[in-house]
N, C-alpha and C positions, 0 to 999 in steps of 0.2 A: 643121445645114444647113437653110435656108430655100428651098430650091429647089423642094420641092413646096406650099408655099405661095405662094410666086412666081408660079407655074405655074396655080396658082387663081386669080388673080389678076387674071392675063393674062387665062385664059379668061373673066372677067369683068368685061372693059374698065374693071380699075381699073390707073390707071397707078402705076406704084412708079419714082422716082429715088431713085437710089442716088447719095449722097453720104459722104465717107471720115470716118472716126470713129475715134476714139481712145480708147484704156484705157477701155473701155467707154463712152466719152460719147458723144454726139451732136453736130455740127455747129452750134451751134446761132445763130449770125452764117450762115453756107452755106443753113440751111432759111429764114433770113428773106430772104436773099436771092431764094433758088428763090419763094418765096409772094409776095415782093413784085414781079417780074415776071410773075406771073402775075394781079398786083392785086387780093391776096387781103390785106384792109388787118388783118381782126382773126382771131386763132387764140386757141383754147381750148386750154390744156395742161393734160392730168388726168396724172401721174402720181404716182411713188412720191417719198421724199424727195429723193432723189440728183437725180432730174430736177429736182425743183421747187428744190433748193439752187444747182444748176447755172446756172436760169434766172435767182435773185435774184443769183450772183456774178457773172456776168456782163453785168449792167444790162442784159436784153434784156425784160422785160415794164414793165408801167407802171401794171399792179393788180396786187396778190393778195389773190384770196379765203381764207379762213382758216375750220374747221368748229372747234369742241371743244367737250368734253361734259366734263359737273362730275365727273371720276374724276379723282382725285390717283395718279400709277403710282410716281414716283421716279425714280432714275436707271437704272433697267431698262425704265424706258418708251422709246419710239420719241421721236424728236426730229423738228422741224419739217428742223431743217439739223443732221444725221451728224458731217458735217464741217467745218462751219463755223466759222473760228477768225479771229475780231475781237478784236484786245486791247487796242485802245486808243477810246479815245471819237469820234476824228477818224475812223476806218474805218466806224464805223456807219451802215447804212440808213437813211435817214430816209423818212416817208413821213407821211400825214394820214388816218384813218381816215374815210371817205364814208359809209358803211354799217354799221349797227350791228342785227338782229335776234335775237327769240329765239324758234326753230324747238322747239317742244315742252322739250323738257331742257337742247337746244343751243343754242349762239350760233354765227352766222355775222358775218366781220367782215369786211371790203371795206375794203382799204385801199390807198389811190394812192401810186404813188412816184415819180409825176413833178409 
């Protein structure tokens, strides 16, 4: 129940719309709608994978940044997309990498997909 956070909230002149969500997703055509009426042109999305897989199936952003670090895990590691299941060549994302750094150990990669 989020109702006492809700309520913090409130008392914090932050406003919360509630939009309807499904088997745990997000709206997430409904929240660009809400931001784009509000003319709020660019949003930063940090989540976990499920979000961030959710965002690329759905062709709703136009970058993604990308972090990794030189560990080889295997197939027990965490995956970029959980769920992600492209099986032919013609389904595949395409996009052009803009950005290319290397943060200490790590690289960070900026890549457009539009």
């Amino acid at each position: 129940d989020n109702s006492s956070a809700l309520a913090e909230w409130e008392k914090r002149k932050i406003e919360v719309v509630r939009l309807p969500g499904s088997k745990g997703k997000i709206p997430i055509e409904e929240v660009l709608k809400e931001l784009g009426k509000r003319e709020i042109l660019h949003l930063l999305v940090e989540g976990g994978a499920s979000l961030f897989q959710q965002f690329i199936q759905e062709r709703a952003c136009q970058k993604v940044v990308f972090y990794t670090a030189p560990r080889i895990m295997g197939s027990r590691g965490l995956s970029f997309f959980p769920d992600f299941s492209i099986n032919r060549l013609e389904e595949m994302i395409g996009g052009h990498i803009t950005q290319f750094h290397i943060l200490g150990k790590d690289i960070k990669i900026v890549m457009s997909l539009v």
